[in-house]
C-alpha positions in Angstrom: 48.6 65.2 -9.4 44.8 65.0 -10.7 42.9 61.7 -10.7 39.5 61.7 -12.2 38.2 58.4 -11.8 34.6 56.8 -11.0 33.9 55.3 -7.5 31.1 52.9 -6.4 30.1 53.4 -2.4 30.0 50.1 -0.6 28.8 48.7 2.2 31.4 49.0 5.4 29.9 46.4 7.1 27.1 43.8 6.8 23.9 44.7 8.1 25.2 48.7 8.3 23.8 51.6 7.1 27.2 52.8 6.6 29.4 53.1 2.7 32.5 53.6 1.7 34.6 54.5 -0.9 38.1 53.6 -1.5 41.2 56.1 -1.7 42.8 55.9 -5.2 46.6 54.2 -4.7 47.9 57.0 -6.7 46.9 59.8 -3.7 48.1 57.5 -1.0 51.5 56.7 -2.8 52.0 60.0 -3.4 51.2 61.4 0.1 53.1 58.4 1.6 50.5 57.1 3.3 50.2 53.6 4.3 47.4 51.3 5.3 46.1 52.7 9.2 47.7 56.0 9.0 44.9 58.4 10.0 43.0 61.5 7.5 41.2 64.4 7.7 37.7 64.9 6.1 35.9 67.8 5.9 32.7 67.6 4.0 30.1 70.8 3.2 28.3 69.6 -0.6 32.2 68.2 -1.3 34.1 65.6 0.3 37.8 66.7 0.9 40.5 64.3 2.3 43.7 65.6 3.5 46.9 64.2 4.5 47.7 64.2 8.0 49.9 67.3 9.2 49.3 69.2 6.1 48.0 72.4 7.8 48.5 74.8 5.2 46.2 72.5 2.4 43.3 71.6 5.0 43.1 75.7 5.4 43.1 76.0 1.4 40.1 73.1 2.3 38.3 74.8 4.5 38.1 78.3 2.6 36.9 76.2 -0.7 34.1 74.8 1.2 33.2 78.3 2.8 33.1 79.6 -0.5 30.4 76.8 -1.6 
């Protein structure tokens, strides 16, 4: 399921040094994922967001960034 889309980072909070970007409804739909389930990011050059208990795509992730 690709999604190209355009994101603009945002401030978390007020007075914090700290953005954030939203995840596209399509992705979380599609992983079944609702609002407060937990992720995991691994970031080398590329930002890469995984659905939780997905070992076999966060390894996929992790070669793909070693390979950068």
């Amino acid at each position: 399921m690709p999604i190209d889309k355009e994101y603009t980072l945002r401030r978390a909070r007020s007075g914090a040094d700290v953005a954030e970007v939203t995840v596209p409804t399509e992705w979380r739909r599609y992983n079944r994922l609702e609002i407060g389930d937990k992720v995991k990011v691994l970031a080398d050059g590329v930002i890469v967001i995984i659905p939780p208990e997905n070992k076999d795509l966060e390894e996929k992730a992790r070669q793909l960034l070693e390979n950068l």
